[in-house]
C-alpha positions as CSV (number, residue, x, y, z in Angstrom):
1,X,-51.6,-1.7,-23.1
2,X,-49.1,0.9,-23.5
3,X,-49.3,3.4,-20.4
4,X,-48.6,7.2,-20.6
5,X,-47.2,9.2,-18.3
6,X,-47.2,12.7,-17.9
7,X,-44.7,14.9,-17.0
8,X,-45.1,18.4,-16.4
9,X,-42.7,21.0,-15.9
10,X,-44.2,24.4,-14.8
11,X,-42.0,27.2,-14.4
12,X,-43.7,27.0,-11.4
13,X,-44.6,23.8,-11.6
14,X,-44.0,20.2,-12.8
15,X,-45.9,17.1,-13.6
16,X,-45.6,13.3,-14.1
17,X,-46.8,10.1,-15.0
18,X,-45.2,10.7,-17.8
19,X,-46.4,14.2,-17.7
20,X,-44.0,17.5,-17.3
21,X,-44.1,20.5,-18.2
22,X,-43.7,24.0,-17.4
23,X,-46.1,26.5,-15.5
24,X,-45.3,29.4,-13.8
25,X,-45.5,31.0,-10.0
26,X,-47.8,33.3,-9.0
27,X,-48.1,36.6,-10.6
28,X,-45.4,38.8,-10.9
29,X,-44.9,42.3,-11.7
30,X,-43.2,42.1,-14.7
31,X,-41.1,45.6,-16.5
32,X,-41.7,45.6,-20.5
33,X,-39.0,44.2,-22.2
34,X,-36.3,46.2,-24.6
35,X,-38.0,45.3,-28.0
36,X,-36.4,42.9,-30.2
37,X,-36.3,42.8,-33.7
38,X,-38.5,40.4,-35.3
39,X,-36.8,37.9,-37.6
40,X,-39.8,35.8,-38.7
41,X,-43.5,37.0,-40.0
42,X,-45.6,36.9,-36.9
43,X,-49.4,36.3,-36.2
44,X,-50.9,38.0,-33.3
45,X,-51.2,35.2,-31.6
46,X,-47.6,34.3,-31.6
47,X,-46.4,38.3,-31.5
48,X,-48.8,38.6,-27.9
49,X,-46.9,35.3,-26.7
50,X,-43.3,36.9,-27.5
51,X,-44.2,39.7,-25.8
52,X,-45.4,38.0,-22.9
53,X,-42.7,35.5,-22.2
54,X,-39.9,38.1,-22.9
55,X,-41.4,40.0,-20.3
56,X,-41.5,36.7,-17.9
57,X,-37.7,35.7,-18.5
58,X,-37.0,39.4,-17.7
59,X,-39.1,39.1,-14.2
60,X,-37.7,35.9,-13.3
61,X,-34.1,37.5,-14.1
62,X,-34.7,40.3,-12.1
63,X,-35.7,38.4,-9.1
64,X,-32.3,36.5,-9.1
65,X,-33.7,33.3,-10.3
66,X,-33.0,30.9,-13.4
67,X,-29.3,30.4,-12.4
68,X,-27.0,28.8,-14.6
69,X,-24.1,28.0,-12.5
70,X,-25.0,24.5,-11.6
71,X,-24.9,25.2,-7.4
72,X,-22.3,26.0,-5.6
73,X,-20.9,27.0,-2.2
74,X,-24.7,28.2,-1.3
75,X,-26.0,24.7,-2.0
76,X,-24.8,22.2,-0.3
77,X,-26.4,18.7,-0.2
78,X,-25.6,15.7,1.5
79,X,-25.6,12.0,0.5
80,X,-28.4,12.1,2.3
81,X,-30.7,15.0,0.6
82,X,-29.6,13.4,-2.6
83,X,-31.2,9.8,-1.7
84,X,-34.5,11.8,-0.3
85,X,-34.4,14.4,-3.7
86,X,-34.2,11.0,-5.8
87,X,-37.0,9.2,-3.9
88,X,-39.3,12.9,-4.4
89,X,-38.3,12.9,-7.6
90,X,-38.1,9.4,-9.4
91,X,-40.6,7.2,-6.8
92,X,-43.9,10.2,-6.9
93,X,-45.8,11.8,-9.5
94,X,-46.9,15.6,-8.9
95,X,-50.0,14.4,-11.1
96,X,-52.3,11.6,-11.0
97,X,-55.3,10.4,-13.5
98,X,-59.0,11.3,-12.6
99,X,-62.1,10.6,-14.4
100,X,-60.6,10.5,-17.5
101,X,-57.9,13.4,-16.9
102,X,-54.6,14.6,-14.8
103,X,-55.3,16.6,-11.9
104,X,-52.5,18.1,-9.6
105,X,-51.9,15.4,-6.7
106,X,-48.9,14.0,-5.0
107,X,-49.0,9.9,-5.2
108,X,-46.3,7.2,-5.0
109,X,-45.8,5.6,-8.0
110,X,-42.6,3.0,-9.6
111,X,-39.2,4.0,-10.9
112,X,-39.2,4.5,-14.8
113,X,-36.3,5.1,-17.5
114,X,-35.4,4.0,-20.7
115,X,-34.1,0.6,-21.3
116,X,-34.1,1.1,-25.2
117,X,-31.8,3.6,-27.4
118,X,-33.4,6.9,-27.1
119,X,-33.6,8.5,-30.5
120,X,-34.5,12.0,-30.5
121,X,-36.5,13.8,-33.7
122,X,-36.7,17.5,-33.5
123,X,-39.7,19.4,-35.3
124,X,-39.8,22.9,-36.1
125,X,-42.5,24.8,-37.1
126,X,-42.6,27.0,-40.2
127,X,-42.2,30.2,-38.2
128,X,-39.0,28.6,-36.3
129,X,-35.9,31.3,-38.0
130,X,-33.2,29.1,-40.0
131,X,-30.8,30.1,-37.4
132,X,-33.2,29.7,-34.4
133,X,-33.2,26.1,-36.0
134,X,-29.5,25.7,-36.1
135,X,-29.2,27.0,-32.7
136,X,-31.9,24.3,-31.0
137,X,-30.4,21.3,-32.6
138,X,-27.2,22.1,-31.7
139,X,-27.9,22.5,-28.4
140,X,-30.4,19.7,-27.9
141,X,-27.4,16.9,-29.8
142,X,-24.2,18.8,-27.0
143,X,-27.2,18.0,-24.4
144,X,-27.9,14.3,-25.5
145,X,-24.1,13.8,-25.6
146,X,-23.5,15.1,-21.9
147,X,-26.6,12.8,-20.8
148,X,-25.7,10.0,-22.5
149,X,-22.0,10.6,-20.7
150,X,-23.8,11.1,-17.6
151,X,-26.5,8.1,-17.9
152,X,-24.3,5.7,-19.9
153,X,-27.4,5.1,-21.9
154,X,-27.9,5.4,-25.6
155,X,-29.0,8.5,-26.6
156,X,-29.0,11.0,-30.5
157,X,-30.8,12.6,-32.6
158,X,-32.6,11.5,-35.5
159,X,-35.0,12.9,-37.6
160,X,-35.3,9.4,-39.7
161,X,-36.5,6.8,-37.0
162,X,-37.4,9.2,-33.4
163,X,-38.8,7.3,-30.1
164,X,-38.6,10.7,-28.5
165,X,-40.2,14.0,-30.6
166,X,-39.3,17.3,-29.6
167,X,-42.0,19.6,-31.1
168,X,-40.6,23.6,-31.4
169,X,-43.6,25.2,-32.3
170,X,-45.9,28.8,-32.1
171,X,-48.9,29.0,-30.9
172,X,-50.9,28.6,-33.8
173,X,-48.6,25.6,-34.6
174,X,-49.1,23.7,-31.4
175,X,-52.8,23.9,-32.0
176,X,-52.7,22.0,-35.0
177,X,-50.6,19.1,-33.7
178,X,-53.3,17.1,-32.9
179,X,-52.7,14.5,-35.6
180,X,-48.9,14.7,-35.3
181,X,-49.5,13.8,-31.4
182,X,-52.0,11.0,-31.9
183,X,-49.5,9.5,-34.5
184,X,-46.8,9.3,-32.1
185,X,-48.8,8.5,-28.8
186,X,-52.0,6.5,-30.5
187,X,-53.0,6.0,-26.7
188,X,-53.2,9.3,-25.6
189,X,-56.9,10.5,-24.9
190,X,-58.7,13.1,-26.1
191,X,-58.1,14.8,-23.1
192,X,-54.4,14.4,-22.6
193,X,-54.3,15.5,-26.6
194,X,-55.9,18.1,-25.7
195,X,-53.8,19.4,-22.5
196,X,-50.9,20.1,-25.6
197,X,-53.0,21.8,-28.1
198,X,-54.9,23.7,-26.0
199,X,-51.7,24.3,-23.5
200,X,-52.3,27.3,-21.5
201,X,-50.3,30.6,-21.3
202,X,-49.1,29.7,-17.6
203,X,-47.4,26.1,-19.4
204,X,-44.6,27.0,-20.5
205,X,-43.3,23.3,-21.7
206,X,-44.5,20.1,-21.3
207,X,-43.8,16.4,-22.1
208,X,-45.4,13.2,-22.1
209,X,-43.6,10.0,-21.9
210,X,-45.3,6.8,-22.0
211,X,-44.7,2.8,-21.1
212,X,-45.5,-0.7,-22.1
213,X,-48.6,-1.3,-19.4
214,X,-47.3,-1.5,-15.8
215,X,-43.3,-1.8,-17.0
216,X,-42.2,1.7,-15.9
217,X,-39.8,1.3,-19.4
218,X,-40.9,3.8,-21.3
219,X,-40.5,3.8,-25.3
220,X,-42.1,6.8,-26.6
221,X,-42.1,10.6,-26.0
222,X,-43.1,13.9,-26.7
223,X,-41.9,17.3,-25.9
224,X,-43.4,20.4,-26.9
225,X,-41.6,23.6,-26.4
226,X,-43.0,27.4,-27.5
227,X,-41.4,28.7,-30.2
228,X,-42.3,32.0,-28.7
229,X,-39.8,31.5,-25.7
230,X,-36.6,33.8,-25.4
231,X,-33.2,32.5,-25.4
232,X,-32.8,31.3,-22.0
233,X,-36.2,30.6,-21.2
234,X,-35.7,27.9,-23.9
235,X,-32.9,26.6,-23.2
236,X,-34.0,25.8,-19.6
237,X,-37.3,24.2,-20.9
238,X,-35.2,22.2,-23.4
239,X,-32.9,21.4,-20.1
240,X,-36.1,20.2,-17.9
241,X,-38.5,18.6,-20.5
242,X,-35.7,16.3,-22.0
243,X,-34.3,15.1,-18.4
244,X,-38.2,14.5,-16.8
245,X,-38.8,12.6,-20.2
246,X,-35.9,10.3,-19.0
247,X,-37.4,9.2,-15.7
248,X,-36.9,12.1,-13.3
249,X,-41.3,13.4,-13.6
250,X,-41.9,14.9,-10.6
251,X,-40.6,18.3,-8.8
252,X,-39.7,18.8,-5.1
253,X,-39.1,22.2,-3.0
254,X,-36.9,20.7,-1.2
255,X,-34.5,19.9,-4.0
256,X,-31.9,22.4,-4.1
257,X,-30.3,23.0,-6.3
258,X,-32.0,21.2,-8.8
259,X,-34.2,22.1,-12.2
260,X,-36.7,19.6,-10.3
261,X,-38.2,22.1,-8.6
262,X,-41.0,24.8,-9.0
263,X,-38.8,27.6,-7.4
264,X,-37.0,28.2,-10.7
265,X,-33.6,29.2,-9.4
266,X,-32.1,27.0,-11.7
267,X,-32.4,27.1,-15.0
268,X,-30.2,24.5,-16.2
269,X,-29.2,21.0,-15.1
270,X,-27.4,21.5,-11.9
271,X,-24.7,18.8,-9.8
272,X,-27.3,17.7,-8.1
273,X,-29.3,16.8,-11.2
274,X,-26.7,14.9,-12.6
275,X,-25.8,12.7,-9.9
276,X,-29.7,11.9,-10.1
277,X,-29.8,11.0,-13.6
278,X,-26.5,8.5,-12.7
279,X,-28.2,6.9,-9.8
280,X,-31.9,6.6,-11.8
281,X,-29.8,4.5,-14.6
282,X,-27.6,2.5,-12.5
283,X,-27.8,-0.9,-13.1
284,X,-28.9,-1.9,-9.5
285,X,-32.2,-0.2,-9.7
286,X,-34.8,-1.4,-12.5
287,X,-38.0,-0.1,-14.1
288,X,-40.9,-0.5,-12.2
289,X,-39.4,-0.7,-8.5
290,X,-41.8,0.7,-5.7
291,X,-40.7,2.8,-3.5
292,X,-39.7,0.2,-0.8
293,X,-37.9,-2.0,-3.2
294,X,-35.8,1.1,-4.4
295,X,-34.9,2.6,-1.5
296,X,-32.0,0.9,0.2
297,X,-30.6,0.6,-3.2
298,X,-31.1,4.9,-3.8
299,X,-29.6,5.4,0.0
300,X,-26.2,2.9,-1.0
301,X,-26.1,4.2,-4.1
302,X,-26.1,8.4,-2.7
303,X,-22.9,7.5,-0.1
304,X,-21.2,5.8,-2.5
305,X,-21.8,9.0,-4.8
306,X,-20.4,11.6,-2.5
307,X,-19.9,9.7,1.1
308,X,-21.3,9.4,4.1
309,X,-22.2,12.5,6.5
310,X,-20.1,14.6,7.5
């Protein structure tokens, strides 16, 4: 039986399984935005969720965080933070399954990627602009291209024949996916169904990723990212939710600089990330690997990346 994962990215948060998505730190006082001009009819649902999340981009801003840079002189990591930052990140899950649903708890779990093409199909709700539109796919295909380069695995978009949805949707929108998310992921439960349509205002982004029973290869996907978000705060969702739906579910505080983390100092895949991402697909390590099985391999793998210690 087909297992899913959750992976949950919180801008303050992330989850796994296969869940992740995107919650946010604690409150924050947050100045009103400049207003914007509105280039698509609004409900007030959606209008009260602009509103809100411009204001959250412009407090998160302000405080210094969501970088773009990548890391730098300030971050430093060693081959051995990048082996412990893999393990935190690819080997445990931020989530695990209770009666029934995902609650927030730290447990080991086994290694999971892709072994099959990934083929992306991006969805846009009626109340996504025409530009908005051309913007998003342009940047989620120049994204795709530099994982795939990075990864080595098969990766692009299309609408035709997807094994990995990206929904871009409003509020209302998202609420009505239910039938669209039970098409894609039949095994999801009413619950997990649910945690999407009734996503709340601190979830920024999420995605679920699932896997043939006990595998840890997983076939299927589905992001959802709010329509509502401004420009960066989109990007970086786009950024998170695509690389945890590739096998890197769970976040870390102690990874630095990384988008796998709840901090939100980085807003976009980072070095660090990307030597991650090489190490998860490397052809030594294999879906489904525990912990102990992975971990020599990770360790070799990190010094032969960027050396021993210094």
């Amino acid at each position: 039986m087909p297992q899913a994962h959750i992976l949950k990215t919180f801008i303050a948060g992330a989850a796994c399984a296969a869940l992740a998505a995107c919650d946010m730190p604690a409150p924050i006082d947050m100045p009103d935005p400049a207003p914007a001009p509105i280039t698509a009819p609004d409900t007030p649902k959606s209008a009260s969720a602009r509103a809100y999340y411009g204001q959250v981009q412009t407090a998160l801003l302000s405080q210094g965080l969501m970088r773009t840079d990548g890391g730098g002189k300030d971050t430093p990591f060693d081959n051995r933070m990048l082996a412990d930052n893999f393990i935190r990140v690819a080997l445990f899950d931020e989530y695990a399954r209770e009666s029934g649903a995902f609650v927030r708890q730290e447990t080991a779990s086994k290694l999971r990627r892709w072994e099959v093409p990934i083929i992306v199909g991006i969805r846009f709700g009626a109340s996504v602009p025409l530009d908005k539109q051309a913007t998003d796919r342009a940047r989620i295909a120049s994204y795709l291209a530099r994982l795939s380069a990075i990864t080595g695995h098969s990766m692009r978009v299309d609408d035709g024949v997807p094994n990995f949805w990206i929904y871009i949707v409003s509020e209302d929108e998202r609420e009505a996916l239910g039938p669209k998310i039970r098409a894609a992921l039949p095994n999801l439960s009413a619950t997990d169904v649910a945690g999407i349509t009734a996503m709340p205002r601190s979830t920024y982004c999420l995605v679920y990723a699932l896997s043939e029973g006990n595998s840890g290869a997983y076939t299927r996907a589905f992001a959802v990212i709010r329509a509502e978000h401004p420009d960066l705060l989109r990007l970086s969702c786009l950024h998170e939710e695509i690389a945890q739906g590739l096998g890197l579910a769970n976040d870390s505080p102690r990874a630095r600089p990384s988008i796998f983390n709840d901090d939100e100092e980085f807003a976009m895949l980072t070095d660090q990330d990307e030597l991650m991402l090489r190490m998860l697909y490397d052809p030594s390590l294999r879906p489904g690997m525990t912990l102990t099985q992975a971990r020599p391999i990770v360790e070799a793998l990190a010094t032969r990346l960027i050396g021993g210690d210094s």
